[in-house]
ChimeraX commands (.cxc) that place a marker at each C-alpha (Angstrom):
marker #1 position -22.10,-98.23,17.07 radius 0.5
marker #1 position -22.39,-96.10,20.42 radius 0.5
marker #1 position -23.29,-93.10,18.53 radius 0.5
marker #1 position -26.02,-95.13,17.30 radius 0.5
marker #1 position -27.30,-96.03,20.53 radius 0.5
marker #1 position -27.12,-92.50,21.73 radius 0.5
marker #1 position -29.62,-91.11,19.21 radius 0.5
marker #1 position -31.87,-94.29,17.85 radius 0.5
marker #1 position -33.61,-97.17,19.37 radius 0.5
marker #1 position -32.59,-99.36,16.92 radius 0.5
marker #1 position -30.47,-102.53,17.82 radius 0.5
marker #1 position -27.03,-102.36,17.89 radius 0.5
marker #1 position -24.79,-104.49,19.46 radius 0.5
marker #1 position -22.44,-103.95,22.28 radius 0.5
marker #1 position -18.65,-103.96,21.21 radius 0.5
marker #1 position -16.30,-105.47,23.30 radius 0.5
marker #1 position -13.44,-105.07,21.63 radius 0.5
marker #1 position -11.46,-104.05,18.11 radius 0.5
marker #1 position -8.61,-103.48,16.18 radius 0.5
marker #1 position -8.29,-101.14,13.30 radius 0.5
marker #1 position -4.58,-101.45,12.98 radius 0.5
marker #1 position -3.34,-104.51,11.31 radius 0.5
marker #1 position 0.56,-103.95,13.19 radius 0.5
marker #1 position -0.26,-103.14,16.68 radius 0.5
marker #1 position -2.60,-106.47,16.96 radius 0.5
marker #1 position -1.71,-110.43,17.58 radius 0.5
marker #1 position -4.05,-111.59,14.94 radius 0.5
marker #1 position -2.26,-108.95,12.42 radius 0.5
marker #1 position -5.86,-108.11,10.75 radius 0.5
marker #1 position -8.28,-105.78,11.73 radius 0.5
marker #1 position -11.07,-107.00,14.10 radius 0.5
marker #1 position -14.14,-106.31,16.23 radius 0.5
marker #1 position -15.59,-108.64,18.73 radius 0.5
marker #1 position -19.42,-107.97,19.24 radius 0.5
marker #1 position -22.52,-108.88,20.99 radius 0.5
marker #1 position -24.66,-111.81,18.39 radius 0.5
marker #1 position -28.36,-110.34,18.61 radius 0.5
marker #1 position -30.81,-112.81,17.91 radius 0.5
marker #1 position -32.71,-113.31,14.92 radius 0.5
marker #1 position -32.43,-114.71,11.23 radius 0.5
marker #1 position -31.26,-113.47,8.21 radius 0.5
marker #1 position -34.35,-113.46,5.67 radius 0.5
marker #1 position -32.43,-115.02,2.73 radius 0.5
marker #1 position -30.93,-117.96,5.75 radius 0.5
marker #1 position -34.35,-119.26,5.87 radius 0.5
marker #1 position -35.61,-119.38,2.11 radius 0.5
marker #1 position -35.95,-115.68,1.17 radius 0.5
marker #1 position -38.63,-113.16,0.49 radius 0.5
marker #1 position -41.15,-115.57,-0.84 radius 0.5
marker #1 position -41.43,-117.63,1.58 radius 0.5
marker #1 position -42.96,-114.87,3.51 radius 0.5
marker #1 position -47.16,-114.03,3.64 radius 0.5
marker #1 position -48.24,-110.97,2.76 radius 0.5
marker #1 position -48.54,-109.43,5.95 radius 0.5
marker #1 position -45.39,-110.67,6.76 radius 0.5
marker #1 position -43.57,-108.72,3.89 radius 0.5
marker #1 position -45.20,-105.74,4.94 radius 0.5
marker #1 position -43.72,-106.04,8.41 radius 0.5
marker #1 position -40.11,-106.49,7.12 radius 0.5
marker #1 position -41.15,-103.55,4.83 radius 0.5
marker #1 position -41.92,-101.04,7.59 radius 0.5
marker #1 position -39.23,-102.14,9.76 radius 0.5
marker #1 position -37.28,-101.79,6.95 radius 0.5
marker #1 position -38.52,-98.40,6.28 radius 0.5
marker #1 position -38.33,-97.49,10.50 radius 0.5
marker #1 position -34.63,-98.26,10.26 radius 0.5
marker #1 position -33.84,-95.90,7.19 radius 0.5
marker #1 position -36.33,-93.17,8.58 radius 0.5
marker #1 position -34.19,-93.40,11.90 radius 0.5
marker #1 position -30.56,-93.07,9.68 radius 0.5
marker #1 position -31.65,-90.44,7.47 radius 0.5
marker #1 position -32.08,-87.91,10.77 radius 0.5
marker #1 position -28.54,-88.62,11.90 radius 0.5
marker #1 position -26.76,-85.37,11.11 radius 0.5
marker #1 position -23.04,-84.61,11.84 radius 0.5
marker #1 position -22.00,-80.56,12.70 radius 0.5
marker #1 position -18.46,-81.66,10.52 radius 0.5
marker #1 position -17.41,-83.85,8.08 radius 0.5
marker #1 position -14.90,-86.46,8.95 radius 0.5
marker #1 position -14.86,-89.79,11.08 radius 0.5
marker #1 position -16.42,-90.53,14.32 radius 0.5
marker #1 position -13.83,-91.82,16.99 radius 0.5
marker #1 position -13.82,-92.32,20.46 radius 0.5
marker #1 position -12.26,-89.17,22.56 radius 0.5
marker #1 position -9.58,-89.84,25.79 radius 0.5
marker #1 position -12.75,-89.50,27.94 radius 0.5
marker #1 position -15.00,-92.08,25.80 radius 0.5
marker #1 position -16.58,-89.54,24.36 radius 0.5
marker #1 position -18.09,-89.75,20.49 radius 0.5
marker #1 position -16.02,-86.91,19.03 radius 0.5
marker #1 position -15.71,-86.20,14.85 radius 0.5
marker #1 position -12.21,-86.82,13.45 radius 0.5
marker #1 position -10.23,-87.25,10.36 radius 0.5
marker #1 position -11.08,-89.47,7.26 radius 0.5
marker #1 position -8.88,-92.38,6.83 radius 0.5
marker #1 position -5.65,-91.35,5.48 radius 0.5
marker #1 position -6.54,-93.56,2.06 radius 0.5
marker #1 position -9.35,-90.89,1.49 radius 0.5
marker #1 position -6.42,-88.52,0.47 radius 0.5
marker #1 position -7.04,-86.26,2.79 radius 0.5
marker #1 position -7.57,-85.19,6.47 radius 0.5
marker #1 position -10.39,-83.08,7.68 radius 0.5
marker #1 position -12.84,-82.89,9.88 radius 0.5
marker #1 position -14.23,-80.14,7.57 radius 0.5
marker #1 position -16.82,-78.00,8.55 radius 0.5
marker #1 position -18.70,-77.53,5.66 radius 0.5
marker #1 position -19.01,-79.36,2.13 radius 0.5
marker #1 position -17.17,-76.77,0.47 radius 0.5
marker #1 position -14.11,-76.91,2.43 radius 0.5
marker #1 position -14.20,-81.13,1.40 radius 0.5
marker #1 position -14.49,-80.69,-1.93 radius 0.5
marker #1 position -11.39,-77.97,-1.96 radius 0.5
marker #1 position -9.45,-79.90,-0.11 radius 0.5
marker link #1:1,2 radius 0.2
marker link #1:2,3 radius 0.2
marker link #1:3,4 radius 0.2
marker link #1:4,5 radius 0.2
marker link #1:5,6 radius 0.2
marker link #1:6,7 radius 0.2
marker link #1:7,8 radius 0.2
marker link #1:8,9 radius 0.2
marker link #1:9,10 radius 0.2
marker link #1:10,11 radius 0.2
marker link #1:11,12 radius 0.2
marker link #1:12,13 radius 0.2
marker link #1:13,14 radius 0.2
marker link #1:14,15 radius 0.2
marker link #1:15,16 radius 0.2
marker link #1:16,17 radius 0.2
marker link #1:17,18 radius 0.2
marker link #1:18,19 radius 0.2
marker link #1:19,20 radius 0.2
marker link #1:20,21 radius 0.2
marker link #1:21,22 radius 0.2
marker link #1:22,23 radius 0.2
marker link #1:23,24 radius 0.2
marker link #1:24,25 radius 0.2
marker link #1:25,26 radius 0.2
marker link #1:26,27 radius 0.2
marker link #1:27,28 radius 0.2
marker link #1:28,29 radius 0.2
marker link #1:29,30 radius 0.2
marker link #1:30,31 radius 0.2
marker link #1:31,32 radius 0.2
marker link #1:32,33 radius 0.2
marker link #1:33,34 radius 0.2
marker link #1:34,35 radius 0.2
marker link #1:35,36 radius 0.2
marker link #1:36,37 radius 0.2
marker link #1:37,38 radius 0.2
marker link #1:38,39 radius 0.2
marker link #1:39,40 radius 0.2
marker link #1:40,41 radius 0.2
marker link #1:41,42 radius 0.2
marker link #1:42,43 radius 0.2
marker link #1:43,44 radius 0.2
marker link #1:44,45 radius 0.2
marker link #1:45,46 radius 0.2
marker link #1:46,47 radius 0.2
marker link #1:47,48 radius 0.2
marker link #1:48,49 radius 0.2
marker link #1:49,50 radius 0.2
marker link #1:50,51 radius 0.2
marker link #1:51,52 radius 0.2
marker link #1:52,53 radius 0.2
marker link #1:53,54 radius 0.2
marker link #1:54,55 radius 0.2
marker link #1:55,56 radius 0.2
marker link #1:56,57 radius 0.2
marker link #1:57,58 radius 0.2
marker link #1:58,59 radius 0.2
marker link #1:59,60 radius 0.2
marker link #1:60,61 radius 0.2
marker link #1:61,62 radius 0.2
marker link #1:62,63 radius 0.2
marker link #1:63,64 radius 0.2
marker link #1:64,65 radius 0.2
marker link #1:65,66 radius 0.2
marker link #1:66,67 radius 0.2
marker link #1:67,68 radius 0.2
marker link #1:68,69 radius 0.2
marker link #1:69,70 radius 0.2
marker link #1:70,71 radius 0.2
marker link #1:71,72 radius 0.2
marker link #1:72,73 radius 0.2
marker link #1:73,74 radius 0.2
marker link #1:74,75 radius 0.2
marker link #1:75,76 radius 0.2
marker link #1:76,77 radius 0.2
marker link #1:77,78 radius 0.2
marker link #1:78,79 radius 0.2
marker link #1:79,80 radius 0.2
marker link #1:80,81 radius 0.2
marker link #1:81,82 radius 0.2
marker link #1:82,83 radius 0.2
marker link #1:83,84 radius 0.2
marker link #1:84,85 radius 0.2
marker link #1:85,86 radius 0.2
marker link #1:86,87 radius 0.2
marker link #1:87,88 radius 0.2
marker link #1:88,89 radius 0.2
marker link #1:89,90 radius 0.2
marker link #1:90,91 radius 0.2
marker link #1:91,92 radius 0.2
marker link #1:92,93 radius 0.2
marker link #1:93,94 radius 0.2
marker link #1:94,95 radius 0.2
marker link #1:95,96 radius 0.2
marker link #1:96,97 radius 0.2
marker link #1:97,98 radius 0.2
marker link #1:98,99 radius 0.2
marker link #1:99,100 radius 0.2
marker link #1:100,101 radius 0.2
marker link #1:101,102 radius 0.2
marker link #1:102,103 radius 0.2
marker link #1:103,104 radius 0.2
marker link #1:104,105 radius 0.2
marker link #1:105,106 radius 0.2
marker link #1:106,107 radius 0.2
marker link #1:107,108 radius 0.2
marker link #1:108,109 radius 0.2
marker link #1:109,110 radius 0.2
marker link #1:110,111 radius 0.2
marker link #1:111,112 radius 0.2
marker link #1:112,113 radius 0.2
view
């Protein structure tokens, strides 16, 4: 979520806190606590057709805004993003269930590994 915010405008909500670990937390299941940001869900309040024409073509081309914004995120290594000692946003391993560790700095080096 803060890599988001470092490289789109879109919304993303602040995280106050988390837990990946299911062993090392009180609640023994993983968690994350985050900002609400205000809206609806579309299907919440009746679904597409409920919706004008000019109103589907907004949620189109915000819709479309969105994905244009993801598909120019580009990682220099494969792996995981994770938070470095100084907060940074650094690339890490995959999750051990993946089967293996990386990050990997090219596709071919995944795929052999």
């Amino acid at each position: 979520m803060k890599y988001l915010t470092t490289i789109t405008t879109l919304p993303v909500p602040s995280i106050f806190g988390y837990q990946t670990s299911m062993e090392s937390n009180p609640v023994k299941i993983p968690y994350v606590l985050m900002q609400c940001i205000r809206g609806n869900m579309l299907y919440d309040i009746g679904g597409p057709d409920i919706l004008t024409s000019e109103q589907k073509e907004k949620v189109r081309m915000s819709i479309a805004s969105i994905q244009c914004q993801m598909s120019t995120i580009c990682l220099r290594q494969i792996g995981s993003l994770v938070l470095g000692p100084e907060g940074t946003i650094e690339i890490g391993p995959l999750p051990a269930s993946f089967g293996f560790q990386g990050p990997f700095s090219s596709p071919i080096d995944y795929y052999l590994s």
